[in-house]
N, C-alpha and C positions, 0 to 999 in steps of 0.2 A: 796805394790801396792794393792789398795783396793775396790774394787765394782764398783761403775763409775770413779771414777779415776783410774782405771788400763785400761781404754780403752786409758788414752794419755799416762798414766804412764809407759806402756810395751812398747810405743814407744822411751823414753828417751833415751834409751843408743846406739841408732843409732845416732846421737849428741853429747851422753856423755857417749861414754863406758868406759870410764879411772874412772867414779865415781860409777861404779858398780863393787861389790866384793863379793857380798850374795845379794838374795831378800828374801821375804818374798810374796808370791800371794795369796789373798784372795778373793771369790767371786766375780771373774771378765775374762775377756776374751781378746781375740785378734777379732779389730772389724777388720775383714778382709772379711766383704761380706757376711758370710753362714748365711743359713736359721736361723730367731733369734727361742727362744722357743717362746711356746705358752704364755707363763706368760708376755716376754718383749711383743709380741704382745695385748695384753691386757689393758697392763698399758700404752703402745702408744696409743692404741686406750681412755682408761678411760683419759690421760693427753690431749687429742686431745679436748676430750666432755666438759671439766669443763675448764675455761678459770681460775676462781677462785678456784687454784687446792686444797684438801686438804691436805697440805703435811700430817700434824699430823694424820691422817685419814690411807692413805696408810701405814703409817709406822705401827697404829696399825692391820691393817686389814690383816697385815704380821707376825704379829708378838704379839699371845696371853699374854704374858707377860707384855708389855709397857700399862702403867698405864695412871690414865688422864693427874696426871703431869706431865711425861714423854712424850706425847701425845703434852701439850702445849708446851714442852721446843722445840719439833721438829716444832710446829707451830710461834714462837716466832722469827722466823731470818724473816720471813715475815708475815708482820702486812696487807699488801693487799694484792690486785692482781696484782698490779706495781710491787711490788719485788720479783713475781715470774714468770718473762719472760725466766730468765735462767733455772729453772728448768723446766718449760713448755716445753723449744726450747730444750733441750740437746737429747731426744729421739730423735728426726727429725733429730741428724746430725750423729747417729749413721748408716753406711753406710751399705745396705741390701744388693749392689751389686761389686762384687769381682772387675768390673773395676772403682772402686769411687775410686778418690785420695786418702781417706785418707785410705780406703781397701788396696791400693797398700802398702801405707806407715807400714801399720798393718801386711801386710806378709813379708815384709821386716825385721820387727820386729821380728815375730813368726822362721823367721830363723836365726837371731842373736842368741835369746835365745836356739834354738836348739844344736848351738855354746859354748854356755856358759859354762864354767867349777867349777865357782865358786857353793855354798851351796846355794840351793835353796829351800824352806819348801812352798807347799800350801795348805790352809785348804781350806774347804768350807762350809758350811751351807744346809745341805742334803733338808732341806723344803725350800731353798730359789726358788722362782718360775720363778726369772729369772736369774739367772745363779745357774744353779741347777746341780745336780753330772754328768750329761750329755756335759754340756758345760767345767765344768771342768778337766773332762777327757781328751778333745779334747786337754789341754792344755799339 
């Protein structure tokens, strides 16, 4: 379960707990409402301003290592600015306030896991700017 896909991916096993037996959690959280960090603020705000977002661009300005090519293979799933509504919209549905449905649905979750008995390993990425070793503590 992994970075933006672990905000629906911690959800799954309220649906399918019979297919959960280990996880794995990587740089990602329970969006259950709290205050987001300063970094997801940022990048809502920088995805809000640019309608022609740069994906290739954030990934490197994250991340000193990723090169040009590396740079275009992350700009190459979208050749405009039509194929990147979903990556634009997905900050806006991340729920700031603990009574948003899908917040309910997320602490619902966060206490499943509490539950859990199976091996569970999470890493994180200590300079990741938004979910950073603050957020994943929480977890």
């Amino acid at each position: 379960i992994q970075d933006w896909g672990g905000l629906l991916g911690l959800t799954l096993p309220l649906a399918l707990p019979q297919l959960v037996s280990s996880a794995i959690i990587m740089n990602t959280t329970f969006a259950i409402g709290q205050k987001p960090t300063d970094g997801f603020l940022m990048w809502k705000a920088f995805n809000a301003a640019n309608e022609d977002l740069p994906v290739g661009f954030l990934f490197q300005k994250t991340n000193v290592d990723i090169t040009e090519e590396i740079k275009t293979a992350y700009d190459a799933p979208f050749p405009s600015v039509e194929y990147k509504a979903g990556v634009r919209r997905f900050p806006e549905l991340v729920p700031l306030n603990p009574e948003e449905p899908f917040a309910k649905l997320s602490q619902k979750a966060m206490e499943w896991w509490k539950q859990f008995q199976g091996p569970v390993f999470i890493c994180l990425g200590t300079e990741d700017v938004v979910f950073n070793e603050s957020v994943m503590e929480e977890i």
